[in-house]
C-alpha positions in Angstrom: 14.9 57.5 9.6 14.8 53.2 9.6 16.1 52.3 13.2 16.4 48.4 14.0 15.9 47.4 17.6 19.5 47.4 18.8 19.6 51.4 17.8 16.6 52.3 19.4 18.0 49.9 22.5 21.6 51.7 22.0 20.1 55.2 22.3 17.5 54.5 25.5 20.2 53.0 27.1 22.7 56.6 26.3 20.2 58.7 26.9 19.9 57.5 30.4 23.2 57.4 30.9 23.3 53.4 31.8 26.5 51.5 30.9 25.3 47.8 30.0 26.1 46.4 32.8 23.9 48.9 34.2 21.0 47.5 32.5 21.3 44.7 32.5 21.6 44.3 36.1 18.3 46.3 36.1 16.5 43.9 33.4 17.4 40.8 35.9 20.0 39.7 33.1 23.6 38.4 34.2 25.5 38.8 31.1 25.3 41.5 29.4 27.2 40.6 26.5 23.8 39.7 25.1 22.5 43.2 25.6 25.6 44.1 23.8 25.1 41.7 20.8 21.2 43.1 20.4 22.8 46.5 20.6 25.2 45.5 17.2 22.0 43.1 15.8 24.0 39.8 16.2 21.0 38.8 18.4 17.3 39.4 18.3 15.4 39.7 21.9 13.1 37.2 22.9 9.5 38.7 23.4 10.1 38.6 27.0 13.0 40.6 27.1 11.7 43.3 24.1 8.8 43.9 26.5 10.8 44.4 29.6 12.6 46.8 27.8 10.1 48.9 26.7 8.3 48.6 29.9 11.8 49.5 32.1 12.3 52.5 29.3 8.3 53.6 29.3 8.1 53.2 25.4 5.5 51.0 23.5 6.8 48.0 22.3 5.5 48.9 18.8 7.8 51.8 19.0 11.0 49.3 19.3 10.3 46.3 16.9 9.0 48.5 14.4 12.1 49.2 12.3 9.9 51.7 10.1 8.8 53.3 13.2 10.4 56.1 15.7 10.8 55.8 18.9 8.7 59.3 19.3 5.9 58.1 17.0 4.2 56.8 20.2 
């Protein structure tokens, strides 16, 4: 199944039971309306941010900009 960024983001984030706020505090962010807008693809990460996210979450960052790509194909 074809998952953008934001899903794969939205389900890491649920299956660790973090609220945004949660991570973002633990990303170093302060607003986490911008986690939120990645999460609904009005946003894109920057590169920074994609790879904190994947290193906070332990998955390769292939894995979450890959939209043909699972996040278990790692």
């Amino acid at each position: 199944m074809m998952q953008k960024f934001g899903e794969k983001l939205r389900t890491l984030r649920n299956q660790n039971n973090l609220t945004l706020k949660e991570l973002t505090m633990q990303l170093g962010m302060s607003a986490y309306s911008h986690i939120s807008k990645i999460e609904n693809g009005e946003k894109k990460p920057s590169l920074d941010l994609a790879f904190k996210i994947s290193r906070f979450f332990g998955v390769s960052l292939d894995s979450l900009v890959d939209d043909e790509m699972d996040l278990d194909e790692t």
